[in-house]
DRENDO-1510 file (C-alpha; in Angstrom, 1 decimal, always signed):
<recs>
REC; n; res; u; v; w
REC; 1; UNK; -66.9; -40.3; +122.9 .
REC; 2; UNK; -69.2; -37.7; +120.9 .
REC; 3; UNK; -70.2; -36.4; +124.0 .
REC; 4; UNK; -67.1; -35.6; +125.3 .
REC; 5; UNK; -65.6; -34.5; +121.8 .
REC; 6; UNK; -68.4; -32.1; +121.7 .
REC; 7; UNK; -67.8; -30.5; +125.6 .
REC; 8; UNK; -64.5; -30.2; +124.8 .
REC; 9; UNK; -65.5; -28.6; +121.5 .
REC; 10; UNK; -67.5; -26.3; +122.7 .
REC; 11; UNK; -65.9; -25.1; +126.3 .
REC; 12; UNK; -62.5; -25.0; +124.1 .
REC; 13; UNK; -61.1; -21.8; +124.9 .
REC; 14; UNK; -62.6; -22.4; +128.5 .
REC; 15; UNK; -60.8; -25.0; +129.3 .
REC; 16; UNK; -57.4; -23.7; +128.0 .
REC; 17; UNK; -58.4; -20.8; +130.4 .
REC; 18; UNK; -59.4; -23.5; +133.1 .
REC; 19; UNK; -55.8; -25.0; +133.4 .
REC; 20; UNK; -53.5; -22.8; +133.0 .
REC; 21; UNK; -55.2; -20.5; +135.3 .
REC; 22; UNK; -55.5; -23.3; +137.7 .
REC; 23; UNK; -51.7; -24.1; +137.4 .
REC; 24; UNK; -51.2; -20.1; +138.3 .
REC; 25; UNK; -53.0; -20.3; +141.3 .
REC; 26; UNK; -51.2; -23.4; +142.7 .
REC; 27; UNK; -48.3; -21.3; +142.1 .
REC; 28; UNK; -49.2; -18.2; +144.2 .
REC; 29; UNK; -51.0; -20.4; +147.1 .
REC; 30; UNK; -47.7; -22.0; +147.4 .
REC; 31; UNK; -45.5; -18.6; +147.7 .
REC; 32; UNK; -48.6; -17.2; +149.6 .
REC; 33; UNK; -47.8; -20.1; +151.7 .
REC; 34; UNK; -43.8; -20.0; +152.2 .
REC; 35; UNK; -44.3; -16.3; +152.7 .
REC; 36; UNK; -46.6; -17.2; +156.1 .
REC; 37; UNK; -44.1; -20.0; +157.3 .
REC; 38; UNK; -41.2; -17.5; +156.7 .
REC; 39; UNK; -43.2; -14.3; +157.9 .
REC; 40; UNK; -44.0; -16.7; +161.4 .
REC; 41; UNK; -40.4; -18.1; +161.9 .
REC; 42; UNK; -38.7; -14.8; +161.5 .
REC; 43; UNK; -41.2; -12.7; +163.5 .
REC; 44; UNK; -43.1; -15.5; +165.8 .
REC; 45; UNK; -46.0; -13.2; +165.8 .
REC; 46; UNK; -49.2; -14.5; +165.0 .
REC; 47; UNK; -51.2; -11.2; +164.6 .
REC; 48; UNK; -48.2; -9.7; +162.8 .
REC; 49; UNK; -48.5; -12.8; +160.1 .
REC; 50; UNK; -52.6; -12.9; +159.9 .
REC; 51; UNK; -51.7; -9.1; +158.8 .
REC; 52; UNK; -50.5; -10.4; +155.7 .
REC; 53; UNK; -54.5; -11.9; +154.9 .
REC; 54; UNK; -56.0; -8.8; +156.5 .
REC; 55; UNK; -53.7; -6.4; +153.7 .
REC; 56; UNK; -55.0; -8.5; +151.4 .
REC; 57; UNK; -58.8; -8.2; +151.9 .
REC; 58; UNK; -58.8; -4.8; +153.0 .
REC; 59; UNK; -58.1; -2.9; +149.0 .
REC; 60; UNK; -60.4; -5.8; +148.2 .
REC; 61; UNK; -63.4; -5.1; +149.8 .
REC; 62; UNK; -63.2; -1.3; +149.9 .
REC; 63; UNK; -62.4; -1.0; +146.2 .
REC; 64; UNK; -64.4; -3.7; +144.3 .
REC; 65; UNK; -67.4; -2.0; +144.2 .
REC; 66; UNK; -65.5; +0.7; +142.0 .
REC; 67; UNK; -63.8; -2.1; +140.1 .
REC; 68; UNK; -67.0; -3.4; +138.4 .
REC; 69; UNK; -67.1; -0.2; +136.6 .
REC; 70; UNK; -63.8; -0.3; +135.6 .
REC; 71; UNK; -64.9; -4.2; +134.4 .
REC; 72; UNK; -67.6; -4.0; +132.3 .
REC; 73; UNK; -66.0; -0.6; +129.9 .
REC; 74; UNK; -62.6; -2.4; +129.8 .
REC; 75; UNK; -61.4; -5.2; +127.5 .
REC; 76; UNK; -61.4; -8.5; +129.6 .
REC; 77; UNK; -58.5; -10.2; +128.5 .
REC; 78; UNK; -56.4; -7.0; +128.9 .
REC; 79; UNK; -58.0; -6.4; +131.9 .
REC; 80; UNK; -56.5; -10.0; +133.7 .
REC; 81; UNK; -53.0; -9.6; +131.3 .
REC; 82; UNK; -52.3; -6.4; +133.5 .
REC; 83; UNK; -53.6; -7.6; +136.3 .
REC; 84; UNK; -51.5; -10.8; +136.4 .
REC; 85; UNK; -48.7; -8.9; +135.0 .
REC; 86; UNK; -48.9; -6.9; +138.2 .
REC; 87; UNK; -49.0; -9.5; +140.9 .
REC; 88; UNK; -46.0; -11.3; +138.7 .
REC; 89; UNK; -44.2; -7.8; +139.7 .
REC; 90; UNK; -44.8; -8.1; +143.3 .
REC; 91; UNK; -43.5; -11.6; +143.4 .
REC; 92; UNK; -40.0; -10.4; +141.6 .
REC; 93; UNK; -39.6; -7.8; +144.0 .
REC; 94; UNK; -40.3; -10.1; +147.1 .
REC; 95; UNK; -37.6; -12.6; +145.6 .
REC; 96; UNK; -35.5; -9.7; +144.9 .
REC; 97; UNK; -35.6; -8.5; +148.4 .
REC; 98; UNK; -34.7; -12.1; +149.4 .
REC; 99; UNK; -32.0; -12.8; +147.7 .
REC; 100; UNK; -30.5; -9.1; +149.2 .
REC; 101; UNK; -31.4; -10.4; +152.6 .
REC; 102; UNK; -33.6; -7.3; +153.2 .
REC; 103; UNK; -37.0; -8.4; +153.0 .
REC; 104; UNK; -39.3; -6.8; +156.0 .
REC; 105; UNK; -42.7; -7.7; +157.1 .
REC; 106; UNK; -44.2; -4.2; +155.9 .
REC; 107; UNK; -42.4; -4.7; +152.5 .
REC; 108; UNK; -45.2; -8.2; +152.2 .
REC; 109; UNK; -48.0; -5.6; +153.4 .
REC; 110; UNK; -47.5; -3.4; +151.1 .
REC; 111; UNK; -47.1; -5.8; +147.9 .
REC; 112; UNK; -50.3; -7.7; +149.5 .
REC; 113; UNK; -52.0; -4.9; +149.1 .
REC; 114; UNK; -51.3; -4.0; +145.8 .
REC; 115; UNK; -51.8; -7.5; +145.1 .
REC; 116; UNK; -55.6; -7.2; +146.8 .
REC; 117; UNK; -56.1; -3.6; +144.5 .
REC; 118; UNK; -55.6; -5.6; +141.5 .
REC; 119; UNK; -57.2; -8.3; +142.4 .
REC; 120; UNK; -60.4; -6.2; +142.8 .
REC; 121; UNK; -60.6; -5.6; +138.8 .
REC; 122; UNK; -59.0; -8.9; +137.6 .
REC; 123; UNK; -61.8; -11.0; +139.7 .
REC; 124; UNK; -65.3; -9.6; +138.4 .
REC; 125; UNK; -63.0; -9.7; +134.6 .
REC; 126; UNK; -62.7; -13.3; +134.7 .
REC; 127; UNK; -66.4; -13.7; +135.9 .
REC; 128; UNK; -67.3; -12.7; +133.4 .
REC; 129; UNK; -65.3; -14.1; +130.7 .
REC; 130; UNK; -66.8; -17.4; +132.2 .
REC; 131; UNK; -69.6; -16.3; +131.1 .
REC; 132; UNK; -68.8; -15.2; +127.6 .
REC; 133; UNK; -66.7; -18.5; +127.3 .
REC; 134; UNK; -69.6; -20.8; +128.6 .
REC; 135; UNK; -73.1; -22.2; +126.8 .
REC; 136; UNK; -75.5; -21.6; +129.4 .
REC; 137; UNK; -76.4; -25.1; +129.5 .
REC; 138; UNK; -73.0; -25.8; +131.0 .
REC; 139; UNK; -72.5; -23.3; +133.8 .
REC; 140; UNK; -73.2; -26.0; +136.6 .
REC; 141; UNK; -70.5; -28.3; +135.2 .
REC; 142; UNK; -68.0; -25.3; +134.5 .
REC; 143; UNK; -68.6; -24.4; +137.9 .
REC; 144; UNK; -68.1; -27.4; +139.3 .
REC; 145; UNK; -64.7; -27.6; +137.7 .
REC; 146; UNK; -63.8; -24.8; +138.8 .
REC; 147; UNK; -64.7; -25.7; +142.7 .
REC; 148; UNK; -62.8; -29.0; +141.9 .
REC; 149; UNK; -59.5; -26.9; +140.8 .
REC; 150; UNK; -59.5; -24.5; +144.0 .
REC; 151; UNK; -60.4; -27.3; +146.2 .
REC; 152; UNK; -57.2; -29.4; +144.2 .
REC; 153; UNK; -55.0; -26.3; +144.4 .
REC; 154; UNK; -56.0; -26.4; +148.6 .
REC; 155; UNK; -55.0; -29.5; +148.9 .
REC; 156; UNK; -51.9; -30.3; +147.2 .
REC; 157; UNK; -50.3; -26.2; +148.1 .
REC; 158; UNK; -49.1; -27.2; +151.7 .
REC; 159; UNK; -47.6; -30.5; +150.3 .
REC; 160; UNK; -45.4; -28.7; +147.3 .
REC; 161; UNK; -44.6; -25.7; +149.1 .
REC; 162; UNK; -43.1; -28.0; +152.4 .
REC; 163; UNK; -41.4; -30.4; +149.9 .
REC; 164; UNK; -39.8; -27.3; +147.9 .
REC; 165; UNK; -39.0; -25.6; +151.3 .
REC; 166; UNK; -37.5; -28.8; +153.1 .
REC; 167; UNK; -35.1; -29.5; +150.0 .
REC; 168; UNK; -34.8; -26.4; +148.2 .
REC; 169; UNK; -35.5; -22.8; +149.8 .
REC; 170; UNK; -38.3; -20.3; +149.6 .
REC; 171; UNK; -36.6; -18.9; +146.1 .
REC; 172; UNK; -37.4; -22.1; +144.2 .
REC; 173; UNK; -41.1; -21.9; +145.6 .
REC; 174; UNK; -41.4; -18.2; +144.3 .
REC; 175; UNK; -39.3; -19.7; +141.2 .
REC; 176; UNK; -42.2; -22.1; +140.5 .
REC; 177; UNK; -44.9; -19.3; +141.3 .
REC; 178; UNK; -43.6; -16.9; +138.5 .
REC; 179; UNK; -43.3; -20.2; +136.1 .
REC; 180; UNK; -46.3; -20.8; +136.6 .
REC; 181; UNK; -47.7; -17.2; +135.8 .
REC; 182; UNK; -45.5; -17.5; +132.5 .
REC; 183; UNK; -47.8; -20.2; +131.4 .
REC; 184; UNK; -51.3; -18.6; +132.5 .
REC; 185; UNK; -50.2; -15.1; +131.1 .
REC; 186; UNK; -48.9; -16.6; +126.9 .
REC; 187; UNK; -51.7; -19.0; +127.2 .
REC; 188; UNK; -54.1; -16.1; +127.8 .
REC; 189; UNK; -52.4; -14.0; +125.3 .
REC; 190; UNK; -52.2; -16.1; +122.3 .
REC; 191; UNK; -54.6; -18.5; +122.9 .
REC; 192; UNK; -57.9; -17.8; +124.5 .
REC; 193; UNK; -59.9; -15.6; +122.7 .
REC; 194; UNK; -62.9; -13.5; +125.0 .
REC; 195; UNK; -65.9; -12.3; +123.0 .
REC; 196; UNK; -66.3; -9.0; +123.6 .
REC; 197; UNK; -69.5; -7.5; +124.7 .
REC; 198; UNK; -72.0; -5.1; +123.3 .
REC; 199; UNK; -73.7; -3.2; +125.9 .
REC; 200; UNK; -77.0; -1.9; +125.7 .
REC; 201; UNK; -76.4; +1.5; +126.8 .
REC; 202; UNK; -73.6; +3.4; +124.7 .
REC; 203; UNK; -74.0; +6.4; +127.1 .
REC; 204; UNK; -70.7; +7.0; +128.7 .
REC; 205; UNK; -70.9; +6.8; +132.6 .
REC; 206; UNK; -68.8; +8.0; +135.3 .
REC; 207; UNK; -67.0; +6.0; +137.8 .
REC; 208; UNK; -69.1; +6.7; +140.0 .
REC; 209; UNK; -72.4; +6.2; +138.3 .
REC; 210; UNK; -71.2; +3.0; +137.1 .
REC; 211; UNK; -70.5; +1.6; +140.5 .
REC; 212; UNK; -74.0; +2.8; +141.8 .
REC; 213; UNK; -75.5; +0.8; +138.8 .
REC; 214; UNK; -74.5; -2.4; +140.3 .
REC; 215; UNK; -75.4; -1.4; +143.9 .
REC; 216; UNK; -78.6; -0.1; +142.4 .
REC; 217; UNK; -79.1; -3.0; +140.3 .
REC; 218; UNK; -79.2; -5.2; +143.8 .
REC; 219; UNK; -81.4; -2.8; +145.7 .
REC; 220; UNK; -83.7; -3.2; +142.5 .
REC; 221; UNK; -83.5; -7.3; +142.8 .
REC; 222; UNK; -83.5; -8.2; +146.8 .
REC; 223; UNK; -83.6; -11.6; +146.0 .
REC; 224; UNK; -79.7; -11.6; +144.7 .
REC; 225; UNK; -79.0; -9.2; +147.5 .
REC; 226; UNK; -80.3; -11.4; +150.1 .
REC; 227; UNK; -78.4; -14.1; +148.8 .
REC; 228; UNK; -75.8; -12.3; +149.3 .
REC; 229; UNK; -76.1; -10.7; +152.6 .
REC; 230; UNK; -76.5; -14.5; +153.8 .
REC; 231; UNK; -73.0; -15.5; +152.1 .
REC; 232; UNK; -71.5; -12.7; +154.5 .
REC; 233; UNK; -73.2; -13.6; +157.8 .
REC; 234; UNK; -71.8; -17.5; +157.0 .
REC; 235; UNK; -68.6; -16.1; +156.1 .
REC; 236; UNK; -68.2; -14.2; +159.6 .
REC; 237; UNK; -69.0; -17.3; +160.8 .
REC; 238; UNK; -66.7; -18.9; +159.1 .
REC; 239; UNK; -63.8; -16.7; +159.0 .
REC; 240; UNK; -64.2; -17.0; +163.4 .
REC; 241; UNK; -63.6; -20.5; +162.1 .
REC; 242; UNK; -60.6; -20.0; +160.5 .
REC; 243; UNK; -59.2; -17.6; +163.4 .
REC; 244; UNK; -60.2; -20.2; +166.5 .
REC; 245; UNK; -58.8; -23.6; +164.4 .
REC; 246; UNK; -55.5; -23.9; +164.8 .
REC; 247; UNK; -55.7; -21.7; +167.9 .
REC; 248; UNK; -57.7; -25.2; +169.0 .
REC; 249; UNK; -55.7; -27.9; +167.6 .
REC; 250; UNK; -52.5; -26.6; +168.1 .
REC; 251; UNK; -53.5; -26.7; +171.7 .
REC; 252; UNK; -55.0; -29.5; +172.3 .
REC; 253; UNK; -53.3; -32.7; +174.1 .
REC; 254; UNK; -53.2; -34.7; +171.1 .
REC; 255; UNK; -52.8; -31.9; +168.3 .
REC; 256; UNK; -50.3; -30.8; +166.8 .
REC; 257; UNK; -49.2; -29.1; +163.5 .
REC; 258; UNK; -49.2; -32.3; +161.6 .
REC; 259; UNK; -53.2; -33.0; +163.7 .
REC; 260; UNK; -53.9; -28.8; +162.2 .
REC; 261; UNK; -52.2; -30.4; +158.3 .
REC; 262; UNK; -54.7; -33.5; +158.7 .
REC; 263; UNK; -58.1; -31.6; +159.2 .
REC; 264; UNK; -57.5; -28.8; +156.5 .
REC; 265; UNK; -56.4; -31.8; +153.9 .
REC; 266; UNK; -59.7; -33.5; +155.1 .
REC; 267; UNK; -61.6; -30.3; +154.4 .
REC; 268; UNK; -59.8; -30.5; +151.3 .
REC; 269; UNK; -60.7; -33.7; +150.0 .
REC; 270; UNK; -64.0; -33.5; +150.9 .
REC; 271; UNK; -64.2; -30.2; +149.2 .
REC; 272; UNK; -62.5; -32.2; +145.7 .
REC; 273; UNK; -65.3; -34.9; +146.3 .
REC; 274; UNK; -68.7; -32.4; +146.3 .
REC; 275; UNK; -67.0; -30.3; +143.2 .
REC; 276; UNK; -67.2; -34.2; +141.4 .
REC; 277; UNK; -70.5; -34.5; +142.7 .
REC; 278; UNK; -71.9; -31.4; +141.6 .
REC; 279; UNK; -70.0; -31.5; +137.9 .
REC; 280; UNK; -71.8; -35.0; +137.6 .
REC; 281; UNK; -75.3; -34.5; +139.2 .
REC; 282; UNK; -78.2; -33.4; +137.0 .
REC; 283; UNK; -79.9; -29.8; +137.8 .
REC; 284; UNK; -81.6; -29.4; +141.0 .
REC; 285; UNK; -85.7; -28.8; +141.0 .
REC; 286; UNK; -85.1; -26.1; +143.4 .
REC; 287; UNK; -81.0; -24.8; +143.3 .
REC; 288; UNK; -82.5; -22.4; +146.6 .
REC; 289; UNK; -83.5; -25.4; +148.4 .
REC; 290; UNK; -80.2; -26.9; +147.6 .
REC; 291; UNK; -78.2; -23.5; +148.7 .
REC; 292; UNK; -80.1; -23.8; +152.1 .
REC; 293; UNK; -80.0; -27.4; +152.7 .
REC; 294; UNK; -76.0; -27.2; +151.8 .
REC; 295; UNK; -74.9; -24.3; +154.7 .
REC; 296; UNK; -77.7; -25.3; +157.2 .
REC; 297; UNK; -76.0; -29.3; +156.9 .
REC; 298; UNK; -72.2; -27.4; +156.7 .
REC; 299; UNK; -73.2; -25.3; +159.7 .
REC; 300; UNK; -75.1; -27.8; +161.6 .
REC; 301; UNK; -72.2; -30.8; +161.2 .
REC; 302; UNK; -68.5; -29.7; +161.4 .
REC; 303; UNK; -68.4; -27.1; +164.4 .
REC; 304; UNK; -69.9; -29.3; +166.9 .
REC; 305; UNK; -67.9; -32.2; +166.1 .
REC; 306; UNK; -64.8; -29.1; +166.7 .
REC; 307; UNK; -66.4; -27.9; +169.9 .
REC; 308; UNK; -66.9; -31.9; +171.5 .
REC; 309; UNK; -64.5; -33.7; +170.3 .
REC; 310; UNK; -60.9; -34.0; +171.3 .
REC; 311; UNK; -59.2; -36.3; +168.7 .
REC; 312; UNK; -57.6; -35.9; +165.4 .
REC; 313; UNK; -60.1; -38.2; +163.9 .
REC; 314; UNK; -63.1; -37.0; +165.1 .
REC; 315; UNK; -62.0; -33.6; +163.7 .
REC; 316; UNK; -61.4; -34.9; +160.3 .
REC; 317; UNK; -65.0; -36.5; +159.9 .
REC; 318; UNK; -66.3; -33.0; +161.6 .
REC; 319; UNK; -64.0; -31.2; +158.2 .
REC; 320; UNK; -65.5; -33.9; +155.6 .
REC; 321; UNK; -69.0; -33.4; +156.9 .
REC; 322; UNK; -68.7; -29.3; +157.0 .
REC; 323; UNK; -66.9; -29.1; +153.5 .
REC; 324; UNK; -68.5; -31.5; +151.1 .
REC; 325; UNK; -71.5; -29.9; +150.6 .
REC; 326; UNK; -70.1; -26.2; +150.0 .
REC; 327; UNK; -69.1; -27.2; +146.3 .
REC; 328; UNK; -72.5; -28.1; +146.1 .
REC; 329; UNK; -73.9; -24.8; +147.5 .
REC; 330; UNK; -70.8; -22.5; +145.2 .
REC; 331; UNK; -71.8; -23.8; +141.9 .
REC; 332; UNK; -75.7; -23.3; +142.1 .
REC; 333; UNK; -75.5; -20.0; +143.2 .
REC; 334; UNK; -72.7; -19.6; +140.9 .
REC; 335; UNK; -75.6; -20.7; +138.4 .
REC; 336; UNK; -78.5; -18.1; +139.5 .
REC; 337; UNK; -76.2; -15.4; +139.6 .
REC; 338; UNK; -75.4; -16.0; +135.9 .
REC; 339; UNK; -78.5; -16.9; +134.9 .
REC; 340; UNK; -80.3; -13.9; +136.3 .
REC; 341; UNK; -78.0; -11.1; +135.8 .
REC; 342; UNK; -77.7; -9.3; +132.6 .
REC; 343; UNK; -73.7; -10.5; +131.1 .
REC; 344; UNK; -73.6; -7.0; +130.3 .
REC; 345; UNK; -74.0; -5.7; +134.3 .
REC; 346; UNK; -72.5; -8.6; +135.5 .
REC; 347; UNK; -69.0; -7.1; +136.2 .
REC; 348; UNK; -70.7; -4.4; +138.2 .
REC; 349; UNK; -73.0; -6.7; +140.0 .
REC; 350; UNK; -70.2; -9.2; +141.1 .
REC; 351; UNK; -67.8; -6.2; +142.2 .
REC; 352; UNK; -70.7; -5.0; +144.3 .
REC; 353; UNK; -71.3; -8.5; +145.1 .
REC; 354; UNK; -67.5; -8.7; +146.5 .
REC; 355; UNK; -67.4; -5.8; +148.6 .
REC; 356; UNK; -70.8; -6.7; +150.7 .
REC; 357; UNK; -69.9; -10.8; +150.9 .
REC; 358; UNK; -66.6; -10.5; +152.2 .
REC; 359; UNK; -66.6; -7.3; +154.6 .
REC; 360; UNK; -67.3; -9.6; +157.2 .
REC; 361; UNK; -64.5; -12.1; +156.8 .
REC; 362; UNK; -61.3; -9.4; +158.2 .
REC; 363; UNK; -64.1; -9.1; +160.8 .
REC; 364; UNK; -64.6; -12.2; +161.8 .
REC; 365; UNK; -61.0; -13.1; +161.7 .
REC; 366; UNK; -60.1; -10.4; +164.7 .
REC; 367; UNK; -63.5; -11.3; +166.6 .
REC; 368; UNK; -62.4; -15.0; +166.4 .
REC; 369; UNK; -59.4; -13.5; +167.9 .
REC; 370; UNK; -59.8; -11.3; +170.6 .
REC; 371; UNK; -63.2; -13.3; +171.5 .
REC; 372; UNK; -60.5; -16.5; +171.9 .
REC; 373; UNK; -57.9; -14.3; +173.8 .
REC; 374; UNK; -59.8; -11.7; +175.9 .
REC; 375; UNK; -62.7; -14.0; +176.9 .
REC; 376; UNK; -63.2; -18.0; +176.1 .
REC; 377; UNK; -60.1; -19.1; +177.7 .
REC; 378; UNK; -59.6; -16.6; +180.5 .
REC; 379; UNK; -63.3; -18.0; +181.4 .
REC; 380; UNK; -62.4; -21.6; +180.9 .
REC; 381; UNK; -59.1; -21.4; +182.7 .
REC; 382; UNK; -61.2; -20.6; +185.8 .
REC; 383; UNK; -63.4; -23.5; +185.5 .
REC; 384; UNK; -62.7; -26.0; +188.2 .
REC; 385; UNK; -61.9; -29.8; +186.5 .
REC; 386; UNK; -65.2; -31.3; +187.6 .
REC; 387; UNK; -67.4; -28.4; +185.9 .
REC; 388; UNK; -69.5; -29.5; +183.3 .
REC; 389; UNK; -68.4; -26.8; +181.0 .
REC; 390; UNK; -64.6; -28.7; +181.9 .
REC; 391; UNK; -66.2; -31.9; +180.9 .
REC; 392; UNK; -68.1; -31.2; +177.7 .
REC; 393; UNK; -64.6; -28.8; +176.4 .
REC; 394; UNK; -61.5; -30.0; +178.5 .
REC; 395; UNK; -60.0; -27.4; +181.1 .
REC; 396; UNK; -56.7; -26.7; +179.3 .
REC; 397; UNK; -55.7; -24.6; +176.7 .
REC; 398; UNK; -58.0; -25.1; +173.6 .
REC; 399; UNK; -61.4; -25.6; +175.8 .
REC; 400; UNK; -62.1; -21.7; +175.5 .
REC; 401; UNK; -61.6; -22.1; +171.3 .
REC; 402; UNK; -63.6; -25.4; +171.5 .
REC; 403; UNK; -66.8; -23.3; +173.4 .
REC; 404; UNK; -66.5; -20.8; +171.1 .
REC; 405; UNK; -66.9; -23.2; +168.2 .
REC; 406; UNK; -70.0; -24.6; +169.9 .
REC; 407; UNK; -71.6; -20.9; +169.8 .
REC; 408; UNK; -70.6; -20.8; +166.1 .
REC; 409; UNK; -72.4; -23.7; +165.3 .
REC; 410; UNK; -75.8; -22.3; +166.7 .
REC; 411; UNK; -74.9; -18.8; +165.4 .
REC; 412; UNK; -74.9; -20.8; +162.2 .
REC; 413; UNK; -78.1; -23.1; +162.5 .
REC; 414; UNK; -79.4; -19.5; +163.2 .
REC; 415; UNK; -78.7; -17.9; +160.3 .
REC; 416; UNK; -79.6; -20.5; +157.9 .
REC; 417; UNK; -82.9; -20.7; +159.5 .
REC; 418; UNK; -83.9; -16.9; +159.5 .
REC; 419; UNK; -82.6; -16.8; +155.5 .
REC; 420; UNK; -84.6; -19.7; +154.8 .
REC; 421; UNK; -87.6; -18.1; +155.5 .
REC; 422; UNK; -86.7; -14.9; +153.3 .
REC; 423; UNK; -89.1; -14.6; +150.5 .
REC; 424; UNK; -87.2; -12.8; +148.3 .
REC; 425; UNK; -84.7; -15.2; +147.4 .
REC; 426; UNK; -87.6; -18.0; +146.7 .
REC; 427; UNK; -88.5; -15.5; +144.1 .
REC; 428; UNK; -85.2; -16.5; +142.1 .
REC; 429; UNK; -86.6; -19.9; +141.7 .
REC; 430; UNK; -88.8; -17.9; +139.0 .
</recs>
């Protein structure tokens, strides 16, 4: 009992931070959600609806590495007050718009993309403030909290937002979503109090010099920037992922959307169960040998049982194998990161950080596409019954997303393999 009056003692303001935030996020992944089911049913597009992801990422990734300057000078909880404030905005004006009945599909692209802008700055902010608001000696169980939240909040979003959508409407999901912001944003406000931080250097800088200090800071430390070029080769990996799964199951002979709900809420779960493991497990001897060992097993496991196996079950125990070790993977690189860079560059580091580890996941999510589309299953359509391409993947629609998974998986293995070797992120282990 000590113990645990002391961690909550200490990660106080933390944890207030923790929940509410938490609670926020469930909020906006289930309007995030309704606003795909309602974007799909009134358009039937699928490109016109992964839009709405691609307007997100796009201010995202072009802008954060400007946003880390804007970070660091600016006061942090400020900083995420306007930032939520904003996004809170967008979400009026979308249930606005609905309740005129004049909502378009270019009115969500637009308010996802101011959304992504100030998500840019708000994102390195509260980095940071983890920092400030964490002992050292805690960041692998902060982290791991944090991984257990996200992976919660991916879990439970599809239930709430169906349940509020089947006996309510989409209004009472956005309803919830701006509740929900009420209780982050006074929380934040009156409660949580952010140290602030004294830099080193008074000497004001530009903009643009600021930014080019985090971009110079990884060219001067190649072991966090080779971390992090190997984070955006698995997430264009990954993202093909994301693009050829439901373009599988929702093909296949015995999938369906409820087979598509059952492997993301296996992905899910597993996700919840390595963010418990990693809260509870001691530090690692070697958290780069536990990075690699986590992506090559993620890699190596889910996307062959995808590519060979035609069942709903199968594809659930290929989710829980490819998921439960990523937690794992998050939180001690979430550790070396902290550990390594200065708190005072860390804004401009992680904004930096953002726009070189997720450039490739809008690419990866239209070469999952078009490589689904314009070339796996015109080439497995051809494929007479008996082939043993038709055997290993079926022969009807799905086979061409199920080969493609199988190319993933050894694009993977790959990967991991060739960053293994690199010597410059061994060097963090120092």
């Amino acid at each position: 009992m000590n113990s645990i009056k002391s961690f909550i003692k200490e990660l106080h303001h933390f944890l207030i931070l923790w929940l509410t935030q938490s609670f926020s996020s469930l909020g906006s992944a289930m309007t995030n959600f309704a606003l795909v089911i309602w974007s799909y049913q009134e358009y039937g597009s699928a490109l016109q609806t992964a839009m709405l992801a691609i307007c997100s990422y796009a201010p995202y990734v072009l802008m954060s590495v400007f946003a880390g300057a804007l970070s660091d000078r600016w006061n942090k909880k400020i900083s995420m007050l306007v930032c939520d404030s904003f996004a809170a905005g967008c979400t009026v004006i979308v249930l606005v718009l609905l309740q005129m009945g004049k909502l378009e599909l270019w009115h969500l692209y637009i308010l996802n993309a101011v959304n992504g802008l100030m998500n840019t700055v708000q994102q390195p902010a509260a980095d940071v403030t983890i920092s400030l608001l964490t002992p050292q000696k805690h960041y692998q169980r902060v982290s791991g909290m944090r991984s257990f939240s996200n992976s919660l909040v991916t879990v439970i979003t599809p239930v709430l937002a169906t349940a509020f959508l089947s006996l309510f409407s989409i209004q009472w999901v956005i309803a919830f979503d701006l509740l929900s912001f009420s209780v982050a944003f006074l929380s934040l406000m009156f409660f949580v109090r952010i140290p602030e931080i004294k830099r080193k250097d008074e000497v004001k800088e530009t903009i643009l010099k600021s930014a080019k200090a985090g971009l110079h800071y990884l060219k001067q430390n190649r072991g966090i920037l080779d971390l992090i070029l190997f984070l955006a080769a698995i997430n264009l990996i990954a993202s093909a992922y994301n693009a050829a799964l439901p373009a599988m199951i929702l093909s296949r002979q015995d999938g369906n959307e409820m087979a598509l709900g059952l492997v993301n809420m296996a992905g899910g779960i597993a996700t919840l169960v390595g963010s418990l493991m990693v809260s509870l497990l001691p530090s690692p001897p070697s958290r780069v040998r536990v990075i690699c060992n986590a992506l090559l097993f993620s890699m190596s496991t889910e996307n062959f049982f995808l590519a060979f196996g035609q069942s709903t079950p199968i594809w659930c125990i290929g989710a829980i194998l490819g998921w439960i070790a990523i937690p794992v993977m998050g939180a001690n690189m979430d550790v070396l990161f902290r550990n390594t860079i200065p708190i005072e560059m860390q804004g401009r580091v992680y904004s930096a950080r953002n726009t070189l580890q997720f450039f490739t996941i809008p690419i990866g999510y239209f070469l999952g596409g078009i490589l689904i589309d314009k070339v796996f299953e015109p080439f497995m359509k051809v494929q007479s019954p008996d082939s043993l391409l038709a055997i290993l993947f079926g022969n009807g629609k799905g086979s061409g997303a199920a080969l493609l998974f199988l190319i993933l998986a050894i694009a993977g293995i790959v990967v991991c393999l060739i960053f293994r070797k690199d010597a410059h992120i061994w060097q963090l282990e120092k």
